[in-house]
N, C-alpha and C positions, 0 to 999 in steps of 0.2 A: 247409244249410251256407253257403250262399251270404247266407241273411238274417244269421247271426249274425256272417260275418265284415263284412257292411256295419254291423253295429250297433257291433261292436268299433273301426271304423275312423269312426264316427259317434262314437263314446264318446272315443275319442284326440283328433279334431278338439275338443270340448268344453271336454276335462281341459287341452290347449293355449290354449286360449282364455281360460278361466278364471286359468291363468298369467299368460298374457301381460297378464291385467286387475290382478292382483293387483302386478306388476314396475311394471305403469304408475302405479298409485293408490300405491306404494309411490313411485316415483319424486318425481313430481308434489304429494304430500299435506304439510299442515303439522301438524305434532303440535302447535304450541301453546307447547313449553316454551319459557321466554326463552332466548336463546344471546346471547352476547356479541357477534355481527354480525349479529342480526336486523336493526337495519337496514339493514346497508351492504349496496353492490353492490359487490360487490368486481370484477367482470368490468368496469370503466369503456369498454373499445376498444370495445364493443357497444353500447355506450347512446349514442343518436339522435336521444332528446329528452326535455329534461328544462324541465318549466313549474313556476311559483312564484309565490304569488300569496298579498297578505296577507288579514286578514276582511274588508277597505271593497272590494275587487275588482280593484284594483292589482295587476300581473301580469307577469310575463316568462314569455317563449317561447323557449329555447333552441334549435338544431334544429343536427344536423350534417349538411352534406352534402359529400361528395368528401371526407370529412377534412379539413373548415374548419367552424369554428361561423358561425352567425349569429345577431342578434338579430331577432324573429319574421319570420324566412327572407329579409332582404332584405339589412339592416345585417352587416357581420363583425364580432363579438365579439372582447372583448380576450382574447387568449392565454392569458395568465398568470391572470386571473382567471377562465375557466375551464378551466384545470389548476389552481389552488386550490380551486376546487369539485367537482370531480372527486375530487381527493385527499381530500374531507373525504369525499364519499360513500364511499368504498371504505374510510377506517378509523373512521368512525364507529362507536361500541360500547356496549354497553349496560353502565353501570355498573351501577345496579342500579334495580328498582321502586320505585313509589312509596308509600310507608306508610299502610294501609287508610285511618287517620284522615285524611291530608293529602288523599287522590285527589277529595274532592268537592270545597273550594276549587283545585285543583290545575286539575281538568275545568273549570269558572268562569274562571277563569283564559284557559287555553288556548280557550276559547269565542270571545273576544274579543281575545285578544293571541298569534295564534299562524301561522305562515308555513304554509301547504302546499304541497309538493314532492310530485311525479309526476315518477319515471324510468322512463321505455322504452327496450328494447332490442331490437333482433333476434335474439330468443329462439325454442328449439325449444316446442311444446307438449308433446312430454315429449324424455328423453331413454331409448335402450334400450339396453343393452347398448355406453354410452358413444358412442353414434349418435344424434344428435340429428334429430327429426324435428314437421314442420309448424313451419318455423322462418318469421316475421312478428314486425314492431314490435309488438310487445303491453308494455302496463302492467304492471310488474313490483315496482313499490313504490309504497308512498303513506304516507306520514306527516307528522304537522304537529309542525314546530320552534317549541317555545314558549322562553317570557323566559329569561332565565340565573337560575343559581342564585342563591342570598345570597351565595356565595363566588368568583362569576364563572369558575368552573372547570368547568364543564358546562352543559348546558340539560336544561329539561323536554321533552320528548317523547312523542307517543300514534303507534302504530305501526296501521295500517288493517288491521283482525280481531285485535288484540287490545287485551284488552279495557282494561286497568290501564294507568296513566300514567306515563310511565317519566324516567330519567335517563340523559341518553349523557353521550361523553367520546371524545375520542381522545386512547388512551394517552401519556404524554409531552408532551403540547402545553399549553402554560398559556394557557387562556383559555378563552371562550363560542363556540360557533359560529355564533352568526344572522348573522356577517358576510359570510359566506362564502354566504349563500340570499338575494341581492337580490332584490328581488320590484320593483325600477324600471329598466324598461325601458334607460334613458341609462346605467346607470351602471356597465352592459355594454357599452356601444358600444365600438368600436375606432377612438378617435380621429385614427390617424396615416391623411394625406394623403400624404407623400412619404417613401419610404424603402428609398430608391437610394444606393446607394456611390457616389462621384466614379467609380471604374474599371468602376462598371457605366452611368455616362450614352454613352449612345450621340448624341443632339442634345438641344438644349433652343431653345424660342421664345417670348420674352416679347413680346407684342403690348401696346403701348402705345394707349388709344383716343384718351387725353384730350391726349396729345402724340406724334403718329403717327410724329412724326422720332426718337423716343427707341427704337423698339423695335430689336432687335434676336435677333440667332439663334446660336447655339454649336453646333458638331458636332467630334466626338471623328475624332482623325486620330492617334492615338498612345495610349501607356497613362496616361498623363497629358498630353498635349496636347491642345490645341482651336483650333482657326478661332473666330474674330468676326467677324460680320459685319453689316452695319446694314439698316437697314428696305428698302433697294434689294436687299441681299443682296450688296453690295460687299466682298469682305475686308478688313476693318481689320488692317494690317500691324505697326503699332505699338498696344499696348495692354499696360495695367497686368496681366503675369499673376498677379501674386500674390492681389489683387483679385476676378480672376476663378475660379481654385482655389478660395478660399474659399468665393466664393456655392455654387460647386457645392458643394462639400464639402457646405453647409447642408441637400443635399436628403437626404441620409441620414435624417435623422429632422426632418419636421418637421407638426405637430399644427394640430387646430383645437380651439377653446375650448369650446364646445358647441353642439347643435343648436338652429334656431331655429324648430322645426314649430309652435310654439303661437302666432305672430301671424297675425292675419287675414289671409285670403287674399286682401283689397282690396289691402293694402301689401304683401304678398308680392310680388302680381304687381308693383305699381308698382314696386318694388327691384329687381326681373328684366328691364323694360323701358326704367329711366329710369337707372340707377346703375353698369351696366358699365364700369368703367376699367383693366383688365387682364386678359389671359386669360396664363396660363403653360401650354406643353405640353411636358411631360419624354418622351421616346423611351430606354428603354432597349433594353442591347444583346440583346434577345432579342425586341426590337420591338413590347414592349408599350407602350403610350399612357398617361399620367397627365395629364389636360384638369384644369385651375381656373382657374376665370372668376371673377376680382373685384369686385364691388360696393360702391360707397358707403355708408358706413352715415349717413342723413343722419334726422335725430329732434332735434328743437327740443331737449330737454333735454338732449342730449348735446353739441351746441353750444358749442364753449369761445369765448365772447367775454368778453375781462376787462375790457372795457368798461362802465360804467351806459346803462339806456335812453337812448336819446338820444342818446348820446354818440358822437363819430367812430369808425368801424370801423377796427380797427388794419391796417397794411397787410399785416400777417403774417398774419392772419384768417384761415382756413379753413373753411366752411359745412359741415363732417361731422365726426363721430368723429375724431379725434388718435390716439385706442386701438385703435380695433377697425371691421373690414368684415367683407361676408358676400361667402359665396362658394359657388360648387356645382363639386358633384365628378364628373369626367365625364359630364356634362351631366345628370347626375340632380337635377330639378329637386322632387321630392318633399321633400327633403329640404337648407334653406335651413343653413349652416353659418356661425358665427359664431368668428372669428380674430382675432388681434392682430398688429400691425404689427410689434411689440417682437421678434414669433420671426421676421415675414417681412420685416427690415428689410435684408438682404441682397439678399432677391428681389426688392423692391420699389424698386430701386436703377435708373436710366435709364442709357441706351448712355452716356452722356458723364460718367459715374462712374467707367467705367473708360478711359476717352481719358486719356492725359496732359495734364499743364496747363505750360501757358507761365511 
């Protein structure tokens, strides 16, 4: 009695098991037919990193962490360019396959001219009974974005396990999508350096090297008021304020022109040692720190002498760039930044800009 009820309760354990195999492989399993969002992800809050990379080996590393992107986990990516990428992942759609005849120029094609994308997310390995469970960043898509149509209204596409080459589209949208899958690194970057409201500056201190009597310091004493003060830290009582509103105003938004990690690291260093002539330190009111440290940009051909050889140097002459310095951003010296004066011509203004004049 006793063997048959352990066999009946050995036979239960089984027939549940076999279930539970069959819910999971049910769950988990790809039948193969195309659907109209085989490729998107459409769950984007979950995806944690997404890489892209053309055929020559060229590549970006997206990675999210705290709920900020970065570009290969160091740089902050631009916002808006990845929630344009995002967005395309999620309503990407498959128009339709590719016609038997076309697929083997098509495959030739995409060999050589075609993006691969990898999105991860923190995903369950399966899910039961709407429980999701053994949830880890696991690879969850992979397909390569090929050229645009003839008609610029879709691209070619091959989707990783299946087999035929296909045509997306998101509905509605006129255009190609490979703009949206950069595969260079820069062109993700998140260019802004300063981008504080005037009512969120708490102080600000522009250290002058090259003219030590010009520096001076601002500190917020009202919701739009400020102290001036000079390089002793004396308060200046009289001063231009409309002047100085404005510089601030300018920290709201203001960029650098692009990175400069591809020159030698002889002349790096030498630009880092020999070419410092302002640092600016912004303090907002929640007493975060924004450090940039200016540099010379000093390069024979960028040299504006309207002079001929030989000829007397004009007294107005200036031995660097007119346009453009390099600068680092809270002392992160990896990465050499290249600005223009044109956007910091406020900030790059001395104490006796804003003095009155007789």
């Amino acid at each position: 009695m006793k063997k048959n009820r352990l066999l009946l309760i050995l036979a239960g354990i089984i027939i549940a098991a076999g279930l539970c195999l069959l819910i999971v492989k049910a769950a988990t399993r790809n039948n193969g037919v195309p659907k109209a969002d085989m490729f998107a992800v459409k769950d984007t809050a979950s995806i944690s990193k997404i890489f892209i990379a053309d055929m020559n080996g060229e590549s970006s590393l997206l990675v999210r962490k705290d709920g900020v992107w970065y570009v290969e986990d160091s740089i902050k990516a631009q916002p808006q360019k990845v929630s344009d990428l995002l967005s395309t992942i999620a309503n990407v759609q498959l128009q339709q396959t590719v016609a038997k005849t076309a697929q083997s120029n098509i495959n030739k094609m995409m060999s050589v001219n075609a993006i691969k994308v990898e999105i991860y997310q923190n995903a369950p390995k399966f899910t039961l009974f709407k429980k999701p469970f053994f949830v880890k960043e696991r690879l969850v898509k992979t397909y390569y974005m090929g050229p645009a149509t003839m008609d610029n209204m879709a691209n070619f596409a091959i989707l990783e396990g299946y087999d035929e080459p296909c045509i997306v589209h998101i509905p509605g949208f006129r255009g190609f999508l490979t703009p949206s899958y950069s595969f260079r690194p820069e062109e993700w970057y998140n260019c802004d350096i300063f981008s504080t409201k005037i009512t969120r500056i708490l102080s600000l201190t522009v250290i002058d090297y090259e003219k030590p009597e010009e520096s001076f310091s601002v500190e917020k004493v009202g919701a739009r008021f400020f102290n001036l003060y000079d390089s002793q830290h004396q308060q200046i009582m009289h001063y231009d304020t409309v002047k100085l509103l404005d510089m601030l105003a300018e920290y709201r938004d203001l960029n650098y022109e692009r990175l400069m990690n591809d020159l030698p690291k002889e002349k790096k260093d030498s630009i880092l040692q020999n070419c410092l002539f302002k640092t600016i330190v912004l303090k907002d009111v929640n007493g975060e720190e924004t450090r940039l440290d200016m540099f010379r940009k000093y390069t024979p051909e960028d040299m504006y002498l309207d002079a001929i050889v030989g000829a007397e140097v004009p007294e107005n002459y200036l031995p660097y760039n007119r346009d453009k310095f390099y600068a680092i951003l809270n002392g992160n010296t990896k990465n050499l930044l290249q600005c223009q004066y044109f956007h910091f011509s406020r900030q790059n203004q001395p104490l006796s800009y804003y003095l009155p004049t007789r």
